[in-house]
Every structure is written in structure tokens, then in C-alpha cells.
C-alpha positions as CSV (number, residue, x, y, z in Angstrom):
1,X,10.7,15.9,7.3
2,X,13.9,16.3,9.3
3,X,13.5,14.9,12.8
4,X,14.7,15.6,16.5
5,X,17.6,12.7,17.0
6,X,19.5,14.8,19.4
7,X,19.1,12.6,21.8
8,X,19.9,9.5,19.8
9,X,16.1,8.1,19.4
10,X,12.4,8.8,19.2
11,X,9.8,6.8,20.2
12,X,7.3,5.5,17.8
13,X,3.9,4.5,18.6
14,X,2.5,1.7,16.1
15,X,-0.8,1.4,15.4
16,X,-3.0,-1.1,13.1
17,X,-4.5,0.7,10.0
18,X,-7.6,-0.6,9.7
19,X,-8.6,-1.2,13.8
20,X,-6.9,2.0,15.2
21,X,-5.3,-0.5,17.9
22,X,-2.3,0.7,19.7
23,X,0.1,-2.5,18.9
24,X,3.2,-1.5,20.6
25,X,5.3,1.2,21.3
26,X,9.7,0.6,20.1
27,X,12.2,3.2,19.4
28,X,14.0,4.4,16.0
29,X,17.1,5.9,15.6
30,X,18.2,7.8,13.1
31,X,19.7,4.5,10.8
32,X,16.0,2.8,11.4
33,X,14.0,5.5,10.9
34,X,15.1,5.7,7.4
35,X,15.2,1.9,6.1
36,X,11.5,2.1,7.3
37,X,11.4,4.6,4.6
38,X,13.3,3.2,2.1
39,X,11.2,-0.5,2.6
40,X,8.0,0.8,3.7
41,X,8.4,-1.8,6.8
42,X,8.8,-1.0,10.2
43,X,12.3,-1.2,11.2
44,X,13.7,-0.5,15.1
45,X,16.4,-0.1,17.6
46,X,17.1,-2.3,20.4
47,X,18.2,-0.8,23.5
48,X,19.7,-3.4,24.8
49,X,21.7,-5.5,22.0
50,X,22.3,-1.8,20.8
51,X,21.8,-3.1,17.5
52,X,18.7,-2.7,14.1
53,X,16.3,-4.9,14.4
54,X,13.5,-5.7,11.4
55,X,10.1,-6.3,12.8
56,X,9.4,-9.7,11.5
57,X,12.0,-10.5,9.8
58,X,12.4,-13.8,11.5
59,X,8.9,-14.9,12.5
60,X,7.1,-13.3,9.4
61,X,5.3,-11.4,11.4
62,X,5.9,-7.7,9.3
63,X,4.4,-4.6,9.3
64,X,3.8,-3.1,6.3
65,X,4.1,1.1,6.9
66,X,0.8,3.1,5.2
67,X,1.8,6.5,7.1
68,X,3.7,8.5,9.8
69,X,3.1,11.4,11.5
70,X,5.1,13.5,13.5
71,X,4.2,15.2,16.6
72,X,4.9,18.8,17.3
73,X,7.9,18.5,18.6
74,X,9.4,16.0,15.8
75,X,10.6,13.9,18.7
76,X,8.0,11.1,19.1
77,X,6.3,9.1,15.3
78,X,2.6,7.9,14.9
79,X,3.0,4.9,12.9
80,X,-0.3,3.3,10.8
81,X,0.8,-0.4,9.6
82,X,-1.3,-3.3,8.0
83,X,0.5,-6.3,10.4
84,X,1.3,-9.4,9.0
85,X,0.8,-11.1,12.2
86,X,1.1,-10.3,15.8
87,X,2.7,-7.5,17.2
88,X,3.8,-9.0,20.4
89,X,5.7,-11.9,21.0
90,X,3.2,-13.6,23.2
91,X,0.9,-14.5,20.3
92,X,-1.3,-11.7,21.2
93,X,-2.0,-9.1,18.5
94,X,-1.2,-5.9,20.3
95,X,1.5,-5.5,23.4
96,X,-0.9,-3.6,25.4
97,X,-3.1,-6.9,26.2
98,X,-3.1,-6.5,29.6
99,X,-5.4,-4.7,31.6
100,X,-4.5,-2.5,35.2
101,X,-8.0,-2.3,37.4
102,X,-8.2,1.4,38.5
103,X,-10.7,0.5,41.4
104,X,-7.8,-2.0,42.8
105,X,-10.0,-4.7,42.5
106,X,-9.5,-7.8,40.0
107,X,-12.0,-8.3,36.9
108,X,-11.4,-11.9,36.2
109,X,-8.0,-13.0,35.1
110,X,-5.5,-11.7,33.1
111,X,-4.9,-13.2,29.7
112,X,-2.1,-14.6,30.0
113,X,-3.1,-18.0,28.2
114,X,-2.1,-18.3,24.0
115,X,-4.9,-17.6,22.2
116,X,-6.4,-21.0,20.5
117,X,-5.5,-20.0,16.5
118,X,-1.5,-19.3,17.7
119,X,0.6,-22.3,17.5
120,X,2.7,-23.1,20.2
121,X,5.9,-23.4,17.8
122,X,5.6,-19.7,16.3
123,X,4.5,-18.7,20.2
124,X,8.2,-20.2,21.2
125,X,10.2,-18.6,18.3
126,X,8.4,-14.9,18.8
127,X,9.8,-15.4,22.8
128,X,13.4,-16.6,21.0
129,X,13.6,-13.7,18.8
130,X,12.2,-10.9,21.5
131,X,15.6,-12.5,23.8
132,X,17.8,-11.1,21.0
133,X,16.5,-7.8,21.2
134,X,15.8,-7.1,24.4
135,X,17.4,-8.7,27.6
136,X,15.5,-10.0,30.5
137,X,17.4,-10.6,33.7
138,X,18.2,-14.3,34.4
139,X,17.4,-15.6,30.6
140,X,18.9,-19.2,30.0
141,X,18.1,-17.9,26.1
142,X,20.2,-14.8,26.7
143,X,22.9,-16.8,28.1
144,X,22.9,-19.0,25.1
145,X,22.8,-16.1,22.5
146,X,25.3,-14.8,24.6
147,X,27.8,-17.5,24.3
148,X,27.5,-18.2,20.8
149,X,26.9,-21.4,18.4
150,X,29.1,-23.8,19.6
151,X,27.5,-23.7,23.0
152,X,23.9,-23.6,21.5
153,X,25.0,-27.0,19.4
154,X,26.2,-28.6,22.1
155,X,22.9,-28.7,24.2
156,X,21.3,-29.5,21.0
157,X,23.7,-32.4,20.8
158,X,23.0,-33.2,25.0
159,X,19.0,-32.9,24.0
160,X,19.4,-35.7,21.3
161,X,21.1,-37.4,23.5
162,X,18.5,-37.4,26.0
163,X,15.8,-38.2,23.7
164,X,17.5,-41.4,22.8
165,X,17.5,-42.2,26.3
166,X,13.8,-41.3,27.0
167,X,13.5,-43.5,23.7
168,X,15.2,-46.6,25.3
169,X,13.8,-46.0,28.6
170,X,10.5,-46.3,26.9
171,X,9.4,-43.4,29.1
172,X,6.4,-41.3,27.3
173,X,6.8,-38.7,29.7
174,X,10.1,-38.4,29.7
175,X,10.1,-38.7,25.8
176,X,7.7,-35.8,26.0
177,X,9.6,-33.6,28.3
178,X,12.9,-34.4,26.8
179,X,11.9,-33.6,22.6
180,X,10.5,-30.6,23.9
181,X,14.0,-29.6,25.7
182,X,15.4,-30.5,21.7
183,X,12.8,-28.6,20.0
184,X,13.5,-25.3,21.7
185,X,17.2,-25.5,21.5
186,X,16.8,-26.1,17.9
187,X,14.5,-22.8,17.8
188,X,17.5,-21.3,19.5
189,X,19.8,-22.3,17.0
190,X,17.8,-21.6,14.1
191,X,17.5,-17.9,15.4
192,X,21.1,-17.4,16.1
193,X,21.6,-18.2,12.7
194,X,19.1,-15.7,11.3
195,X,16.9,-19.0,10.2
196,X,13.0,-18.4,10.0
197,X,10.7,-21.1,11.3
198,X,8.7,-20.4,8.1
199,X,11.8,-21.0,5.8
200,X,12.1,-24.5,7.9
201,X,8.4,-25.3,7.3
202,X,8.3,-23.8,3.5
203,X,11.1,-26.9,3.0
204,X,9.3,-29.6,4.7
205,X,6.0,-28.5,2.7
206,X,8.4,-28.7,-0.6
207,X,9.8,-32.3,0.5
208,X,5.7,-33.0,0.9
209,X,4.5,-31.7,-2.0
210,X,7.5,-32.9,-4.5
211,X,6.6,-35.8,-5.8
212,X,9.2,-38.2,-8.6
213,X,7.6,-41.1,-10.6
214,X,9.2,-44.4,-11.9
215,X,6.9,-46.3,-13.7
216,X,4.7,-43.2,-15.4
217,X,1.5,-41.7,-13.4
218,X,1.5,-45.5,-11.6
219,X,4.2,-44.7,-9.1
220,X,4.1,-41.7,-7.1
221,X,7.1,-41.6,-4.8
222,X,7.4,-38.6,-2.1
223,X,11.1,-37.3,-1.2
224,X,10.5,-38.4,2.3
């Protein structure tokens, strides 16, 4: 079905397959719109990097298309997908986790807090990866994106630095504070290089799980 792209892109609402939950709402243009076709994935357009962007591609968290409609005016696509993962790069499953209170009046918090089966680590990358496709004003991840690879390995360089120190210092909280500062410029790194965390984790598992023997079934040895 031919589409409206006269004015460059359409909205296109995503919704899960088997709940009916709204996940999130991106844009397609004309380029997108067909590579979702062609790989029966979602695939978007950023607004702001003005660039393609593969839900997922990164974290693992894809969306497998099962069908799109069209509203009347073949401006605005329904999307049905079976999600590998979140939608949103909270954690939460769906973008639209917050609730407004008509009546003006609070009703209990807002859930703001990581749900308990996300892990911090893919929580962290999903923020990473959502600064590369959409800017937020004053972003120290921006800024690094912005200025490139040498300038993210050189705070990764600083941040090992500083975890020696916090070593030496024999500081936990330091040590704490400081291997945190490393571990996200790492994320950083490994995103600007178009590096999954699962590609990462699928090596360390392989290192864990290889196993070499010298002496027959009497030695096992693990590559670490």
C-alpha cells in the first residue's frame, strides 16, 4: 500500500500482539518504513540525529512485526509486534508507564523505580542507546557521542585511573563510586562502536563455558 510521506514521516503507533498494550509511539520515513518490510522488524527515524535507527539492534530488545494497518488517511501506521524485550529504555515494558491524575490529585507515586527482574547494566545501555537517538538538553552522553571516540577513551582511560586510586586508597566507597564512573564510560564506548552488551556477555559466557584439558578428563582448565 502506497503511503502519505509528503511530509517526510508518519507516525507509527506500536502495540504488543498478544496484550494489546500501546508500547510506544516513533516515526518512519519513507527508507524505514520499508526495511521494516523487507525484515519484518520495526525499524525508525530519529528526529534528532536525523538518522535510521533499528529498534534493538543494540540492546536485543527487537520487535518482531506480525501486522500494520493503515489509517484512513495513510498518514499515521498501527503496528502489532511480539517484543523481544522492553519497549522503553527505562526497563519498563511500554513508554506510556506513567500515569497523569485527571482529579489533580496524586494516587501514590509514580513508577519511576527499575522494576526488580531488569538489571541495572541493560537499564544503563537502553539510556546509552536512547542518547544516540534522541537528544536531551544538557546530556554529558550527548556530549560524549558528540565528540567522538578519542574523547570517550580518554575518560575511560581517566576512570581506570581513578579506580587504581580508589584501589590504593583502600577506599570501598570510593572504589564503588569510581568502577561505576568506568563501567558507564565503557557502556558508552561500546555503543559508539555499535557493540551490544549481549555480544560482550555472549564472550564472557564462551570464556566460562570453554573448557581445555591436559592430562585427559583429570584436568579441566577454564580460559580465564
Amino acid at each position: 500500500m502506497k503511503l502519505d510521506f509528503t511530509k517526510g514521516l508518519v507516525p507509527a503507533v506500536v502495540i504488543d500482539d498478544q496484550t494489546n498494550e500501546v508500547l510506544m509511539l516513533a516515526y518512519m520515513n519513507e527508507e524505514a518504513y520499508e526495511k521494516t518490510l523487507e525484515t519484518k522488524e520495526t525499524w525508525f527515524y530519529s528526529r534528532s540525529r536525523e538518522s535510521l535507527w533499528h529498534k534493538g539492534e543494540t540492546s536485543g530488545n527487537t520487535q518482531t512485526v506480525k501486522s500494520i494497518r493503515v489509517d484512513c488517511d495513510a498518514d499515521t501506521l498501527l503496528v502489532r509486534v511480539d517484543p523481544k524485550g522492553p519497549a522503553c529504555h527505562t526497563g519498563e515494558k511500554t513508554c506510556f508507564y506513567r500515569e497523569i491524575p485527571l482529579d489533580g490529585e496524586e494516587k501514590g507515586q509514580e513508577k519511576e523505580q527499575i522494576t526488580n527482574n531488569q538489571r541495572i547494566y541493560d537499564v544503563l545501555m537502553e539510556e546509552i542507546e536512547s542518547r544516540k537517538e534522541e537528544r536531551m538538553e544538557g546530556s554529558y552522553t550527548n556530549y560524549l557521542f558528540d565528540k567522538g571516540v578519542d574523547k570517550i577513551s580518554k575518560k575511560f582511560i581517566e576512570e581506570a585511573g581513578e579506580v587504581i586510586i580508589a584501589a590504593k586508597n583502600n577506599s570501598k566507597e570510593e572504589l564503588i563510586y569510581e568502577c561505576s564512573d568506568l563501567i558507564y564510560h565503557c557502556f558508552v564506548l561500546l555503543a559508539n562502536q555499535h557493540v551490544s552488551l549481549q555480544e560482550v556477555e555472549q564472550e564472557l559466557w564462551n570464556r566460562t563455558n570453554k573448557k581445555g584439558n591436559s592430562k585427559g578428563d583429570r584436568a579441566k582448565i577454564e580460559k580465564w
